[in-house]
C-alpha positions in Angstrom: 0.0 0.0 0.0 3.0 2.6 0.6 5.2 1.5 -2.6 7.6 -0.8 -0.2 9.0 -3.6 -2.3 9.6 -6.9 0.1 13.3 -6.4 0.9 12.7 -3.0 2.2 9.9 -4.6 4.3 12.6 -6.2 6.3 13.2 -3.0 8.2 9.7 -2.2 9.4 9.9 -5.3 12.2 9.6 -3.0 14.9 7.6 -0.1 16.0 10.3 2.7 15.7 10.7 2.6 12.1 6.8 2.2 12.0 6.2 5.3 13.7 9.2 7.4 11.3 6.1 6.8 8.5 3.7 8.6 10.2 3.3 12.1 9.1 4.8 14.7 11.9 1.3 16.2 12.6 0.0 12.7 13.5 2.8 11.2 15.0 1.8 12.3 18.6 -2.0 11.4 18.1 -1.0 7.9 16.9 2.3 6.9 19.2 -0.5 8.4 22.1 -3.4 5.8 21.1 -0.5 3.2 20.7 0.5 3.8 24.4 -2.5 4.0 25.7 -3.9 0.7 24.6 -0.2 -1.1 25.8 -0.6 0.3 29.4 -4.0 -1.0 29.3 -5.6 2.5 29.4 -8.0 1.4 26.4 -9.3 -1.4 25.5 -8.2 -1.3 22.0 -6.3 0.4 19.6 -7.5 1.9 16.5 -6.8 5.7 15.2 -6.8 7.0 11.6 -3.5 8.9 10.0 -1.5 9.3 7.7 2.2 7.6 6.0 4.4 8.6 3.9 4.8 6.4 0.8 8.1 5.1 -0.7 7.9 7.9 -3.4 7.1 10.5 0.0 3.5 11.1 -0.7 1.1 10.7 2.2 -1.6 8.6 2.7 -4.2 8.6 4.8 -4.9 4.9 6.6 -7.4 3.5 9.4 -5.4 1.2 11.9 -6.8 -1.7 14.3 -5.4 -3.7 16.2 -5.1 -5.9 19.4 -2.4 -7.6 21.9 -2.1 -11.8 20.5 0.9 -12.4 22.6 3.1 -11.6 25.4 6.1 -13.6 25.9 9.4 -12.4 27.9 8.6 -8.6 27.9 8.0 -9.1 24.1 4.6 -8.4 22.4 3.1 -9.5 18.9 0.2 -7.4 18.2 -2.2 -8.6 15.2 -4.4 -5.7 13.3 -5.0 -4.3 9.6 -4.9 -0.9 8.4 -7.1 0.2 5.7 -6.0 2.7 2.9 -8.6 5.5 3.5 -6.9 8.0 1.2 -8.6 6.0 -2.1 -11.7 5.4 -0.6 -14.7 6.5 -2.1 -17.4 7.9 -0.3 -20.7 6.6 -0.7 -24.0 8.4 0.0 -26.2 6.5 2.9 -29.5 8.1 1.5 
């Protein structure tokens, strides 16, 4: 969805290099959501911004997701994100 070809996926295995994505002006609202769901403040996680693409456009993405594992101080979270900034909108009437 953001241009990334499967070697430079390697890199993206943990959060930091998630989070370097996320545009500057949604950075704080997301990493905030993130933390608060971890220190079991929430009782999920799921926020809407955007990323910046491998060409350095941004789009704009939904993101849910929930705790699956906790093993040694290390956790594996499971979730999607959903590419919002292609997304048509649809009248409801």
């Amino acid at each position: 969805m953001l241009g990334y070809d499967a070697k430079d996926a390697e890199e993206f295995v943990h959060i930091s290099k998630f989070v370097e994505l996320i545009h500057p002006r949604d950075r704080k609202k997301a990493t905030t959501a993130l933390e608060n769901y971890l220190q079991g403040n929430t009782d999920d996680y799921q926020i809407d911004y955007r990323m910046k693409t491998k060409s350095g456009n941004y789009k704009k993405f939904f993101d849910r997701g929930k705790i699956v594992g906790n093993k040694d101080g290390q956790i594996a979270v499971a979730g999607f994100a959903m590419d919002l900034s292609s997304a048509e909108l649809v009248p409801t009437t």
